[in-house]
C-alpha distance (Angstrom), angle and dihedral (degrees) to the residues before:
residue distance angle dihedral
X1 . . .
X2 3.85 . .
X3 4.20 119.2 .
X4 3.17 91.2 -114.2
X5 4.34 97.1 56.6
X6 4.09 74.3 50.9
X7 3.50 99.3 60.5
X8 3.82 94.2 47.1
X9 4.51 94.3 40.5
X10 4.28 75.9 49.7
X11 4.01 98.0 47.8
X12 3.59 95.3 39.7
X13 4.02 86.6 44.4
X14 4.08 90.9 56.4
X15 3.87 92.8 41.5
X16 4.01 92.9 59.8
X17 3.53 116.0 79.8
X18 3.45 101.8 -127.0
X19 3.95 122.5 155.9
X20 3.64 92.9 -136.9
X21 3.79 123.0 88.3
X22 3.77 117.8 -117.8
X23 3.55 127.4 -155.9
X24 3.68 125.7 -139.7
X25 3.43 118.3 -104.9
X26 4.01 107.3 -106.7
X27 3.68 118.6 -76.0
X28 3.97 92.1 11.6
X29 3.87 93.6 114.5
X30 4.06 86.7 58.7
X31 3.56 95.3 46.0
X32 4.17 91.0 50.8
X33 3.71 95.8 46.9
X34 4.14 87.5 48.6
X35 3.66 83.3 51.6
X36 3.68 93.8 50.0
X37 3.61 99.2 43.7
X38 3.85 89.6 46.0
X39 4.06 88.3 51.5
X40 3.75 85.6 49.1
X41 3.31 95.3 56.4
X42 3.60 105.8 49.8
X43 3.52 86.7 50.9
X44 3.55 88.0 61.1
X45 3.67 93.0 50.7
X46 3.50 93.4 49.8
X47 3.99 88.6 58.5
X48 4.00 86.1 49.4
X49 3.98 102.7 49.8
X50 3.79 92.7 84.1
X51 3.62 80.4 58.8
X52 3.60 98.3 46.5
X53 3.22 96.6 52.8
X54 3.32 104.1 46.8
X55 3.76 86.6 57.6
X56 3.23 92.4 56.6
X57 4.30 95.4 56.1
X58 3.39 79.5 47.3
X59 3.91 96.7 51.8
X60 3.82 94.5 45.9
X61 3.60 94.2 37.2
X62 4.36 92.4 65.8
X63 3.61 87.2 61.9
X64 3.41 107.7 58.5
X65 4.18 90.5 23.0
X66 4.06 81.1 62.6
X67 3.93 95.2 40.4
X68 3.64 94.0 49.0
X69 3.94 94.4 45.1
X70 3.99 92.2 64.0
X71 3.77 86.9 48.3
X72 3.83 85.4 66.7
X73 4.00 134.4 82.2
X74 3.78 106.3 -166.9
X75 4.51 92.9 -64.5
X76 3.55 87.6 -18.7
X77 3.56 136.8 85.4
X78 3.36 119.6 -111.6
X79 3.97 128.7 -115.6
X80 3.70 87.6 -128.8
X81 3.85 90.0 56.8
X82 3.96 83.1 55.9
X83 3.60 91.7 45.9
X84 3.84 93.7 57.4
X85 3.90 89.5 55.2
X86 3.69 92.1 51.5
X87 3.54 91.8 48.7
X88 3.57 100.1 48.9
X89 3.83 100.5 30.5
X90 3.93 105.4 28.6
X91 3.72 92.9 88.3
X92 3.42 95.5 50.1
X93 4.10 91.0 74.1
X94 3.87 89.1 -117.0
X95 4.12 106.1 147.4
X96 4.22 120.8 -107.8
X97 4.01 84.6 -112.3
X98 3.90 88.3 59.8
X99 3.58 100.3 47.4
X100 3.85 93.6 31.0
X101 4.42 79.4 66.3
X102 3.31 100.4 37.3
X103 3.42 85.0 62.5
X104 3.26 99.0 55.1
X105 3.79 95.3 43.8
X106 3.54 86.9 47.5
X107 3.79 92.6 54.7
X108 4.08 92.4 39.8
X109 3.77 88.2 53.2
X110 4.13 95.4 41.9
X111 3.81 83.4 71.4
X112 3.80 110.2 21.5
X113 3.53 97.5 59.2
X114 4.10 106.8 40.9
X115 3.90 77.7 52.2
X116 3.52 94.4 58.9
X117 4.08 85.1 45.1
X118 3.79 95.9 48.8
X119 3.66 93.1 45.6
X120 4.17 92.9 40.9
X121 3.78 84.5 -124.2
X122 4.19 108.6 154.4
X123 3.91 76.2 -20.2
X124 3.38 87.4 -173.5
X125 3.64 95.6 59.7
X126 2.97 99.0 53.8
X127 3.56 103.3 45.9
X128 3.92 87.0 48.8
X129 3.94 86.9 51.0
X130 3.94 100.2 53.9
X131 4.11 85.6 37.0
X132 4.16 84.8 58.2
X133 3.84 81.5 45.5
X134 3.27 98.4 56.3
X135 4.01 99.0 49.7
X136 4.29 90.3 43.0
X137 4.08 75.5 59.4
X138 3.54 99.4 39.1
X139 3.76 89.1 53.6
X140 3.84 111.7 29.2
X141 4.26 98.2 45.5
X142 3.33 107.4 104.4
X143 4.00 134.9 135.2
X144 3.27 122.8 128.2
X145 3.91 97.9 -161.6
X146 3.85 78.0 73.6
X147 3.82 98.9 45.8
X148 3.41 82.9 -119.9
X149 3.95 128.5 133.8
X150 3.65 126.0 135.5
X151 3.97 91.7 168.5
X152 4.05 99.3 102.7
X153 3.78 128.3 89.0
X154 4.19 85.1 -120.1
X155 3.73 90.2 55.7
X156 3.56 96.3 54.9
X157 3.90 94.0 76.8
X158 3.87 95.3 76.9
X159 3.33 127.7 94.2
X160 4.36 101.0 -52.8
X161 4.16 84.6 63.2
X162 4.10 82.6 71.5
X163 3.94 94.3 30.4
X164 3.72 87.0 55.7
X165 4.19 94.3 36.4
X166 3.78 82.6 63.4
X167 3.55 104.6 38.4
X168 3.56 88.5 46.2
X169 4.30 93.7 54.7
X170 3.92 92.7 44.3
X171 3.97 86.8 57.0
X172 3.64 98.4 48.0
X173 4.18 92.5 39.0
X174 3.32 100.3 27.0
X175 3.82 133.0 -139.9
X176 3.73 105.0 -46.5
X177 3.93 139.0 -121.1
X178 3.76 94.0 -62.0
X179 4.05 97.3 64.4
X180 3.72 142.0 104.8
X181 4.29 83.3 -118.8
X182 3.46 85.8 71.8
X183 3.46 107.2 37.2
X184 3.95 83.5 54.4
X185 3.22 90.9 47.6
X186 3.77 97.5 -118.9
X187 3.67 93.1 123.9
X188 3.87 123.9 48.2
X189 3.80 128.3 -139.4
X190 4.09 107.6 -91.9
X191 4.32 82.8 -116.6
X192 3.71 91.1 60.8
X193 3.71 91.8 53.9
């Protein structure tokens, strides 16, 4: 007889009012107290997510938080944030007006969006913003003067794999219990889904 024929011959055993005691079927009190315990423990997870996830805004949010704060010269950006560009993007035959705003949207978006991901803010947006990010740098980094070239299918599995892992969850799930979204009401509960 297979365990799981037991389980049901067992529950509809207990259900019946009979005046006889049964005995479990061997094993059964092992595989109700894994059961249990398992039950217990997603319930406990459940309570943690909000948690989770805001740890994880947080987590991506540092990176590009810190990145985009050297871009910036008091409520300008910095020379050195145009020097990057050039450097990364001058030998790619790209005009000065290009990189000169990329730059700048680059910088703009280095802080805009991980605020909107710390704060839970159009969570979404933001998480979608810094995962788009993360690919344009993925692909476009190259010079080799530098050592530097992120463009191959081995060099993806550094450190933007997980950037974009993240980014990628908080867009699909969203930013969690413990966010603005939800305090606004733009993002429901996962029950009242």
């Amino acid at each position: 007889m297979n365990p799981r024929a037991l389980i049901d011959r067992f529950t509809v055993a207990r259900a019946s009012p009979m005046t006889t005691q049964t005995t479990p079927p061997p094993g059964r009190g092992f595989v109700a107290s894994v059961r249990s315990l398992y039950a217990r423990a997603t319930d406990l997870a459940s309570w943690a997510e909000p948690v989770g996830l805001l740890a994880m805004r947080l987590l991506l949010a540092r990176v590009f938080l810190n990145s985009g704060l050297t871009k910036w010269d008091g409520l300008s950006v910095s020379n050195s944030a145009y020097s990057q560009f050039e450097v990364f993007y001058g030998n790619t035959g790209m005009s000065f007006f290009w990189i000169d705003n990329l730059a700048r949207i680059t910088a703009v978006a280095e802080i805009v969006l991980p605020a909107l991901l710390v704060l839970g803010l159009f969570g979404r947006v933001g998480a979608f913003g810094l995962l788009t990010m993360t690919f344009v740098i993925q692909l476009t980094v190259c010079n080799p003067d530098y050592n530097v070239c992120l463009t191959g299918w081995d060099d993806w599995w550094n450190v933007h794999a997980w950037w974009a892992a993240i980014a990628l969850y908080l867009a699909v799930r969203g930013p969690g219990g413990i966010s603005l979204d939800r305090v606004l009401g733009l993002e429901r509960s996962a029950g009242a889904r």
